[in-house]
C-alpha positions as CSV (number, residue, x, y, z in Angstrom):
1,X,-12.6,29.0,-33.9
2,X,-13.3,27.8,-30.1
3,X,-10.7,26.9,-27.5
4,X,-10.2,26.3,-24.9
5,X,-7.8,28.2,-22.5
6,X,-6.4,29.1,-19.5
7,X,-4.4,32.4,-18.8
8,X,-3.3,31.3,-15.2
9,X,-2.4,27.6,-13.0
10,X,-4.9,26.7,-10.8
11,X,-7.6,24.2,-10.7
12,X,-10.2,22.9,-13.5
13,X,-11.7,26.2,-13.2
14,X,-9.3,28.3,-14.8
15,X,-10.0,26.1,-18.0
16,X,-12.3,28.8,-20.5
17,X,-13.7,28.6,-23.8
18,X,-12.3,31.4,-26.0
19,X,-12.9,32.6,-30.0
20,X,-9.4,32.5,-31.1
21,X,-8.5,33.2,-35.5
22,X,-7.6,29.5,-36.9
23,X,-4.1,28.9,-36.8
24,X,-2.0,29.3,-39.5
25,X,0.5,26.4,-41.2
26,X,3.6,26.5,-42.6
27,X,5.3,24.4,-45.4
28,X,5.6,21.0,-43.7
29,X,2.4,21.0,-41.7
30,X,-1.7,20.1,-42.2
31,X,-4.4,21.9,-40.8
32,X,-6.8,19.3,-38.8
33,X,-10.3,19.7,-38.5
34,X,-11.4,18.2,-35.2
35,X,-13.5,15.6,-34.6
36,X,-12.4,13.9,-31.4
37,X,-10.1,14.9,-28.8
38,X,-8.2,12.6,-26.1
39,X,-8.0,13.7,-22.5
40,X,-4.7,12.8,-20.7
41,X,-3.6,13.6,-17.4
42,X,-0.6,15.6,-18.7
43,X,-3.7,18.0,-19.7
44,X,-4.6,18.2,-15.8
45,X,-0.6,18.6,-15.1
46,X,-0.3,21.4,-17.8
47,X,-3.0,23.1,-15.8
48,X,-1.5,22.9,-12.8
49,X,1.9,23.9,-13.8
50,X,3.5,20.7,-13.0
51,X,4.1,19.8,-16.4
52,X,7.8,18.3,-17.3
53,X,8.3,20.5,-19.7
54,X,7.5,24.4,-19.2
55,X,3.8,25.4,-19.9
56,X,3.6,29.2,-21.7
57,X,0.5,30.9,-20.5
58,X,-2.1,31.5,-22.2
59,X,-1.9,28.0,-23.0
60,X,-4.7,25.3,-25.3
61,X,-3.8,22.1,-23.6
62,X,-4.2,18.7,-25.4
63,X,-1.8,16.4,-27.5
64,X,-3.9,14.1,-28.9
65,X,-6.7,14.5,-32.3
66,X,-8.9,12.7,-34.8
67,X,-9.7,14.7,-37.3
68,X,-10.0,15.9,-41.3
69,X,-7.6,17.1,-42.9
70,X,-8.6,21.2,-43.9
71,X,-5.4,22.2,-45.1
72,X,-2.3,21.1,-46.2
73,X,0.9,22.9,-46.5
74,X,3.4,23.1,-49.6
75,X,5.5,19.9,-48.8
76,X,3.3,17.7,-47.3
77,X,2.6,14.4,-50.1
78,X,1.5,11.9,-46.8
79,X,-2.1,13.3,-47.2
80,X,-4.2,15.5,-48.6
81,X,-7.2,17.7,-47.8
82,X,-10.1,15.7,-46.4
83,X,-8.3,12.7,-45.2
84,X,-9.3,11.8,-42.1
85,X,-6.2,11.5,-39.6
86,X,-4.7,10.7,-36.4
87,X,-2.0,13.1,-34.6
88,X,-0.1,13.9,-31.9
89,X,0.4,17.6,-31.4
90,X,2.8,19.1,-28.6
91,X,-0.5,21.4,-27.7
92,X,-3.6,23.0,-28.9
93,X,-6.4,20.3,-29.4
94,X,-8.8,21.3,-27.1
95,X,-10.1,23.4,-30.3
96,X,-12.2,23.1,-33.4
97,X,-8.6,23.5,-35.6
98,X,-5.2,22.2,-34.7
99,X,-1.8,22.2,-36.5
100,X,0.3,19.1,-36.9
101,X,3.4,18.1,-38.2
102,X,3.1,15.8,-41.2
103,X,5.7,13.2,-39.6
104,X,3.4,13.4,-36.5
105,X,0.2,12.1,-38.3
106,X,-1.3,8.8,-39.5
107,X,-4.0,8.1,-41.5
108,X,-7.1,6.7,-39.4
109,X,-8.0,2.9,-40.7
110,X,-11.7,2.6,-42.3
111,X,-12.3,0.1,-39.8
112,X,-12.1,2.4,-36.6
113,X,-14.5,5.0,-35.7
114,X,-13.3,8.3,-34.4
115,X,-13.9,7.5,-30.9
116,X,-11.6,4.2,-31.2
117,X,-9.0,5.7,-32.8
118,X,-8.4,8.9,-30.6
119,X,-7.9,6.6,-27.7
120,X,-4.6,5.2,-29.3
121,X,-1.9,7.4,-30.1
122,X,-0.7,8.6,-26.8
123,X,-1.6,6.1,-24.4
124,X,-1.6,3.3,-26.5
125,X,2.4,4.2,-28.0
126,X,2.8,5.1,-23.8
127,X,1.7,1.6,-23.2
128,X,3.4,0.0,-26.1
129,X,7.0,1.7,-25.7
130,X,7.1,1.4,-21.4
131,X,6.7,-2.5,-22.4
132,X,8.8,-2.8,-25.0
133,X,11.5,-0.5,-25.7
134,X,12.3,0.9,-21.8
135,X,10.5,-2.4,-20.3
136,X,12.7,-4.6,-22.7
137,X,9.7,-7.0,-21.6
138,X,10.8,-10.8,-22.5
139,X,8.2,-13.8,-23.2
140,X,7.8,-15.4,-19.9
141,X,8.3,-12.5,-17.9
142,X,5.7,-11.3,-15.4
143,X,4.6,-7.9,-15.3
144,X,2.6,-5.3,-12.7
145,X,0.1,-2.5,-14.4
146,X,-1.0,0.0,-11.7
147,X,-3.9,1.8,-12.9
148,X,-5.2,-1.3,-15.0
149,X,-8.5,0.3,-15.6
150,X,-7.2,4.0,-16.8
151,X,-6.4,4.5,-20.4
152,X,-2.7,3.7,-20.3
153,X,-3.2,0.8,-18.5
154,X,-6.4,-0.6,-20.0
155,X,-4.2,-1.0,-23.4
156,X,-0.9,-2.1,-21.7
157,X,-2.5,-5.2,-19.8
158,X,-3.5,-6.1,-23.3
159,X,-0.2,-5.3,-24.6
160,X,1.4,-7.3,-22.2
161,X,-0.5,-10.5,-23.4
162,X,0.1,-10.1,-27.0
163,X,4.2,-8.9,-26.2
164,X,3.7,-12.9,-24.3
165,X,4.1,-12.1,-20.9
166,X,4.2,-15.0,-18.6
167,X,2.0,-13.5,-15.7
168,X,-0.1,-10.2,-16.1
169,X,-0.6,-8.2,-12.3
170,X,-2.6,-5.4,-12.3
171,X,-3.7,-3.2,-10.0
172,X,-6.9,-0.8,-9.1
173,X,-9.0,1.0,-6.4
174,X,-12.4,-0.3,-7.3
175,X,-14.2,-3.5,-8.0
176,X,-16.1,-2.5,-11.3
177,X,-11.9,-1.2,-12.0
178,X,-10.5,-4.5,-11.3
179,X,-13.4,-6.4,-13.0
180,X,-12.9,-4.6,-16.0
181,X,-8.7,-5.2,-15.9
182,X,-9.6,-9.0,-15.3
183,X,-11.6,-9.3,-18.0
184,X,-9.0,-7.2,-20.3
185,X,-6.7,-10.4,-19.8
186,X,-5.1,-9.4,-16.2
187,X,-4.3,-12.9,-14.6
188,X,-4.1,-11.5,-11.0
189,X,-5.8,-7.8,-10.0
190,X,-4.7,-6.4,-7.0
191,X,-6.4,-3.5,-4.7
192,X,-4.1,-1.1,-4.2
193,X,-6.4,0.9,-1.4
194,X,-5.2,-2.0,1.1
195,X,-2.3,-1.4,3.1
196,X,-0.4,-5.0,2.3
197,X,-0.9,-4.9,-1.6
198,X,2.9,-4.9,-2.2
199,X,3.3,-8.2,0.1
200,X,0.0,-9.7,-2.3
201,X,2.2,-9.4,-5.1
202,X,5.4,-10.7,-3.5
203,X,3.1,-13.5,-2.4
204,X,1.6,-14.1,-5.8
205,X,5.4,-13.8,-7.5
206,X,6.7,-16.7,-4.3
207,X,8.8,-13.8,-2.7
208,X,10.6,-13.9,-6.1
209,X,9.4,-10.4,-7.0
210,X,8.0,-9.0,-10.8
211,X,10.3,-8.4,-13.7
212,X,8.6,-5.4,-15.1
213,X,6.7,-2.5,-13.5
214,X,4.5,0.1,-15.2
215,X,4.5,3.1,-12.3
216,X,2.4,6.7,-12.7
217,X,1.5,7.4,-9.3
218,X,3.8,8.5,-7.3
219,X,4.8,8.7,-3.6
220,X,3.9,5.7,-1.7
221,X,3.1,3.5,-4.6
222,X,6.4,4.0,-6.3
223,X,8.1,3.1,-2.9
224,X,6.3,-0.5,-2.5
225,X,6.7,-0.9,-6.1
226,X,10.6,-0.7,-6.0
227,X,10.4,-3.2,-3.3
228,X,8.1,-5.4,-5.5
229,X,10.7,-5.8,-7.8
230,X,12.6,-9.0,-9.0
231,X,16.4,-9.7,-9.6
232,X,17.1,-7.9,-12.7
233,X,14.0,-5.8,-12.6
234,X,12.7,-2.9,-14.6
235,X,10.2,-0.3,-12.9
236,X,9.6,2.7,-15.6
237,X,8.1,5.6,-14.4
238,X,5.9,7.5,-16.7
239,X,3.5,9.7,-14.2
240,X,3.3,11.1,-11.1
241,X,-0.5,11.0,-10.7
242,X,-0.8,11.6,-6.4
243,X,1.4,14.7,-7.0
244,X,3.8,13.1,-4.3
245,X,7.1,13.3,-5.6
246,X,8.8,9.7,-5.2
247,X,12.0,9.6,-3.1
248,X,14.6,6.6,-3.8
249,X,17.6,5.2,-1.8
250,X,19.7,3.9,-4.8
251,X,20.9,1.4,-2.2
252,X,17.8,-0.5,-2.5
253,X,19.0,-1.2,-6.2
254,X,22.2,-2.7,-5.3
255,X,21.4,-5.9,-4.0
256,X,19.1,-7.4,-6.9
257,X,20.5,-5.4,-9.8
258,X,17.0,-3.4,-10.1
259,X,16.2,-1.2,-12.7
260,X,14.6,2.3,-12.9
261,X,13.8,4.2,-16.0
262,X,11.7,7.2,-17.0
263,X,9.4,7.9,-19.8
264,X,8.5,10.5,-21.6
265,X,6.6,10.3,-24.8
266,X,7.1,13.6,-26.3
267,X,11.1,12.2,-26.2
268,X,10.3,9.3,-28.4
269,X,8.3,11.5,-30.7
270,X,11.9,12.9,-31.7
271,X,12.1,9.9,-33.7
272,X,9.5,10.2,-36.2
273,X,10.5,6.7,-38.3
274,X,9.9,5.0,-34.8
275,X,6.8,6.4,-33.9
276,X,4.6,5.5,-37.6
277,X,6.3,1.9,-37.2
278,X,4.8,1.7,-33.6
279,X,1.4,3.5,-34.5
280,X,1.4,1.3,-37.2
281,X,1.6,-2.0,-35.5
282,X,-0.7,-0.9,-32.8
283,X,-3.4,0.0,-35.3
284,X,-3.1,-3.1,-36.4
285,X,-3.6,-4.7,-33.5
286,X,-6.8,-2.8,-33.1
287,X,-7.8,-3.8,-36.6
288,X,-7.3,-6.9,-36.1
289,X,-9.6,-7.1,-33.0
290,X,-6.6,-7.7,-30.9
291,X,-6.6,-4.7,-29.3
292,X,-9.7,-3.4,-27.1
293,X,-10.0,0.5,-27.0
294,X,-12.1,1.3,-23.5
295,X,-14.3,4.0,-24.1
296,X,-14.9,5.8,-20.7
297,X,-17.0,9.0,-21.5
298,X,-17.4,11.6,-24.0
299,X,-17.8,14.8,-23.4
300,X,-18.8,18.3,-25.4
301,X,-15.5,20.3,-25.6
302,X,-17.5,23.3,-23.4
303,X,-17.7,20.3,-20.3
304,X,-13.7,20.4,-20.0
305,X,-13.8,21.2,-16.3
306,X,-16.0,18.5,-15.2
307,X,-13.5,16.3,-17.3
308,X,-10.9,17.2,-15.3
309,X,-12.5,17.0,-12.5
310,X,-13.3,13.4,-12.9
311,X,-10.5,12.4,-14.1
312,X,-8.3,13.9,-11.0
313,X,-11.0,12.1,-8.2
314,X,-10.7,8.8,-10.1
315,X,-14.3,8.9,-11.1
316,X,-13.3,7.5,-14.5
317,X,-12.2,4.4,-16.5
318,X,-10.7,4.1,-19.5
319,X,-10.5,7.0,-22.7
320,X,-12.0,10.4,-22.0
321,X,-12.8,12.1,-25.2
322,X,-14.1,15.7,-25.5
323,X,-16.0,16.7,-29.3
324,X,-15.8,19.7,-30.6
């Protein structure tokens, strides 16, 4: 089969296509046939070698894969060969086969085409679980997407209307960004290029501040965001997208009982019973025409660098998708 693979850290250059033998499957897995592949910037941290977890060279990046089902191993009952299905895999989907756990998969509704579904699992269950389950987001609360327009964001401004927040802020670096984020239901869209966006929102809020923050960049960002926060309010950091490590004071905590929490996704997939209920409800949502995906670009699987390259400039909006 093709990969692809990169045998050292570096830039999107050290990304290479590679004739690997298909993988193998034990017992409680399935063998997925690969028919559309999300790109997510722990791909482009992976890369880098500033991925949370440790990254084993050589090393397939990708987590996320729509696909049918080839193969199933000897326990699996959930599905059965030729199914089509949605995964999340800890690696390995930048390929024409994967292997996935069978708790880790879903079947794909009728109703959504490949391209629709492969933007969900990750960034949608991101989106969903930073609102809900660190977020503990209440009806009436108001709430602050960064990055309205990327793939995360894009879903979690919608999210955030259907959870019944009160006020929906988003932010992004571009007008055709913040159109799109306004038209995805944002009530206010901030630009984040500007030096006084933090005071915008404290202005937009009455000085009172916002009671939930969705925060992936990092550095400078992260440090007006703290600042942007209400009495009793929750920033959740799930990204560090600039590369600039944010520093805190936990003094600046103290006064207004603020919040910060961290995210991690692969954490939550730990509890399988969790993850189908939440898949579930967000599929759904998408069935039900309540949930928008945002197709950015697709991409053949041999045009990975450019993905990445796009992708780290900002050159892109919503779900990147490489086919095999």
């Amino acid at each position: 089969m093709r990969a692809i693979q990169f045998k050292s850290f570096g830039g999107p250059e050290v990304l290479e296509m590679v004739d690997l033998p298909r993988p193998e499957i034990k017992d409680h897995q399935v063998l997925i046939h690969t028919q559309a592949i999300g790109v997510n910037y722990a791909d482009t941290m992976r890369r880098e070698g500033n991925y949370v977890l440790p990254t084993h060279l050589p090393f397939i990046p990708g987590s996320e894969v729509v696909g049918e089902v080839e193969e199933v191993g000897e326990t699996v009952t959930a599905v059965a060969k030729g199914d089509s299905v949605i995964a999340l895999v800890g690696a390995g989907a930048y390929a024409d086969f994967v292997v996935a756990d069978e708790a880790s998969l879903i079947r794909k509704p009728e109703q959504l085409d490949v391209y629709q579904a492969v933007a969900l699992p990750l960034q949608a269950l991101s989106a969903y679980h930073i609102i809900t389950t660190m977020g503990r987001l209440q009806e009436g609360e108001s709430i602050l997407i960064h990055a309205a327009a990327g793939g995360v964001g894009s879903l979690a401004v919608q999210l955030a209307n259907l959870f019944g927040a009160g006020k929906v802020l988003a932010t992004a670096s571009t007008d055709s960004k913040r159109q799109l984020a306004k038209q995805l239901g944002a009530d206010k869209v901030i630009d984040y290029t500007q030096d006084n966006w933090d005071q915008h929102i404290r202005d937009l809020t009455g000085g009172r501040g916002v009671d939930v923050i969705l925060e992936m960049a990092g550095g400078d960002v992260f440090q007006r965001s703290v600042h942007c926060l209400a009495p009793f309010g929750r920033l959740i950091i799930y990204g560090v997208a600039s590369g600039e490590t944010p520093v805190l004071n936990p003094v600046d905590l103290m006064e207004k009982n603020k919040t910060i929490t961290g995210f991690f996704l692969p954490a939550m997939m730990e509890k399988p019973a969790l993850y189908q209920e939440s898949l579930q409800n967000i599929l759904n949502f998408a069935t039900e025409g309540k949930l928008k995906t945002i197709i950015g670009k697709t991409y053949a699987l041999e045009d990975v660098a450019q993905v990445h390259e796009e992708m780290q400039n900002r050159k892109t909006q919503g779900k990147l998708i490489l086919i095999p």
